[in-house]
VOBA-1610 file (N, C-alpha, C; in pm, whole numbers, padded with zeros to 5 digits, always signed):
BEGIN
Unk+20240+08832+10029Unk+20172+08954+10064Unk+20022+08932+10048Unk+19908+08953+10131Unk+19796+08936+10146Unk+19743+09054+10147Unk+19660+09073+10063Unk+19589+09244+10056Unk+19429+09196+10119Unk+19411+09288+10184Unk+19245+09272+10221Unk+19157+09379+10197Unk+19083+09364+10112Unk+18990+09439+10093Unk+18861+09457+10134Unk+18791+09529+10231Unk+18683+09532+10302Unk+18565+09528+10188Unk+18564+09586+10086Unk+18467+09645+09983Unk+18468+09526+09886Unk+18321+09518+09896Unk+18302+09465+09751Unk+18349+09504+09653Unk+18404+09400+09528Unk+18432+09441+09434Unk+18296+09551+09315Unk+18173+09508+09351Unk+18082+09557+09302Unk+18093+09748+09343Unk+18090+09737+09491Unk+18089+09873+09537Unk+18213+09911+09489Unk+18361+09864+09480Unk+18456+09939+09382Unk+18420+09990+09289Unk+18375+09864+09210Unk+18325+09980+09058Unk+18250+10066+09044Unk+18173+10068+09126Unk+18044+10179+09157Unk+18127+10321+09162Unk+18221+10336+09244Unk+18254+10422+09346Unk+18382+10476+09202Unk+18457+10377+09180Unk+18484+10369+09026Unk+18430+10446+08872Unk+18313+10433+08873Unk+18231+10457+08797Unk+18250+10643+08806Unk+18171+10646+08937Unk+18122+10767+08995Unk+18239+10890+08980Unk+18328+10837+08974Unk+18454+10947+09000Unk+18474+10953+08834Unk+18457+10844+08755Unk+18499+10878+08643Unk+18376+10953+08518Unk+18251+10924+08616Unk+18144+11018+08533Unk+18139+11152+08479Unk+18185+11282+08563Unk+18221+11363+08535Unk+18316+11405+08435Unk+18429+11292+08443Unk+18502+11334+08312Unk+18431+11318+08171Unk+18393+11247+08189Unk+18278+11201+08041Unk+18184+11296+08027Unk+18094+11367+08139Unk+18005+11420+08101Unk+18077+11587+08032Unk+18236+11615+08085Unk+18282+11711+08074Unk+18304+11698+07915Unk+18352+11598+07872Unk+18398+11568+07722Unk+18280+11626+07656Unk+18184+11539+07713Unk+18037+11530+07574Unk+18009+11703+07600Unk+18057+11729+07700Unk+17989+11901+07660Unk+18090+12032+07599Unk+18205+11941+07594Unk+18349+11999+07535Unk+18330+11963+07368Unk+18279+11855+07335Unk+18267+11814+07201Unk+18114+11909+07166Unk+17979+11911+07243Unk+17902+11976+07171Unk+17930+12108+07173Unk+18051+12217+07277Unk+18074+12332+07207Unk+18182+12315+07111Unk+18234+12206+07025Unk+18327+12235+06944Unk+18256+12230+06827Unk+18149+12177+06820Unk+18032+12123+06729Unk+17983+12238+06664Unk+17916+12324+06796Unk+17837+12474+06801Unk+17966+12591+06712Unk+18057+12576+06754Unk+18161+12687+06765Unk+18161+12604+06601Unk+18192+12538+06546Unk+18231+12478+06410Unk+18092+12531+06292Unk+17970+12509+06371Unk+17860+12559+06299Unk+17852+12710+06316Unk+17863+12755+06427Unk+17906+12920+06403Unk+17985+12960+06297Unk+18092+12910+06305Unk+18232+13001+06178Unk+18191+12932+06047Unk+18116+12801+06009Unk+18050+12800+05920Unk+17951+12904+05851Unk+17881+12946+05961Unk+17756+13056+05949Unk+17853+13173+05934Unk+17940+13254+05950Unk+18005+13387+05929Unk+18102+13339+05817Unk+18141+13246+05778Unk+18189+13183+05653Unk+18125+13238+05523Unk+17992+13180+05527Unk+17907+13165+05453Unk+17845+13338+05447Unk+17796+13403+05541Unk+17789+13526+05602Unk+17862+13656+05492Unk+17982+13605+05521Unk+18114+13675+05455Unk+18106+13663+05336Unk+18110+13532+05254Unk+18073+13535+05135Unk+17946+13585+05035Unk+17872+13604+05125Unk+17757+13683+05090Unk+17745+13844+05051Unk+17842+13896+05176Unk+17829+13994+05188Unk+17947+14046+05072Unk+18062+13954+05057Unk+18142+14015+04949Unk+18043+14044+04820Unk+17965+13914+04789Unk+17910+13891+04647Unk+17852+14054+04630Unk+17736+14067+04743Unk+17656+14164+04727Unk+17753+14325+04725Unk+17859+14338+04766Unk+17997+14476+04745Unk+18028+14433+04593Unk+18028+14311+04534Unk+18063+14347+04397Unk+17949+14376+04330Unk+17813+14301+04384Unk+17699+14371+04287Unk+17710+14519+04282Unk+17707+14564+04384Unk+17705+14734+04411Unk+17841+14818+04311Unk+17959+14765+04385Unk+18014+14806+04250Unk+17978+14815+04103Unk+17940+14711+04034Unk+17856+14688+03915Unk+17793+14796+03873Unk+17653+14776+03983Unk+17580+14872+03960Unk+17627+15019+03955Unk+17705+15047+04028Unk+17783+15205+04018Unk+17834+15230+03923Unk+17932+15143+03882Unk+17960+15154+03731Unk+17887+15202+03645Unk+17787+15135+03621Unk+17671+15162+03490Unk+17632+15279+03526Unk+17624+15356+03636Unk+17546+15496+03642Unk+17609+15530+03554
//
């Protein structure tokens, strides 16, 4: 069996390349919103714990009135 290929092997990979760029560029922007979204619920994490601390100060303080 004899296969013939008109195309350079160079222009394969090119053409190669090209089709598979998009998936990559889709990743790297799938990983920096998992990044963002991870530093968000960090920030309302942290947020939350704040806001409890400061409901028990207040309690506290009510108390002592």
């Amino acid at each position: 069996m004899i296969i013939i290929n008109e195309k350079p092997l160079s222009q394969i990979e090119k053409e190669r390349e090209e089709v598979e760029a998009p998936m990559v560029t889709m990743g790297q922007e799938l990983a920096l919103l998992k990044i963002s979204n991870m530093q968000k619920d960090g920030i309302i994490q942290t947020l939350g714990q704040e806001l409890a601390t400061v409901k028990l100060e207040l309690i506290r303080l009510k108390e002592g009135e």
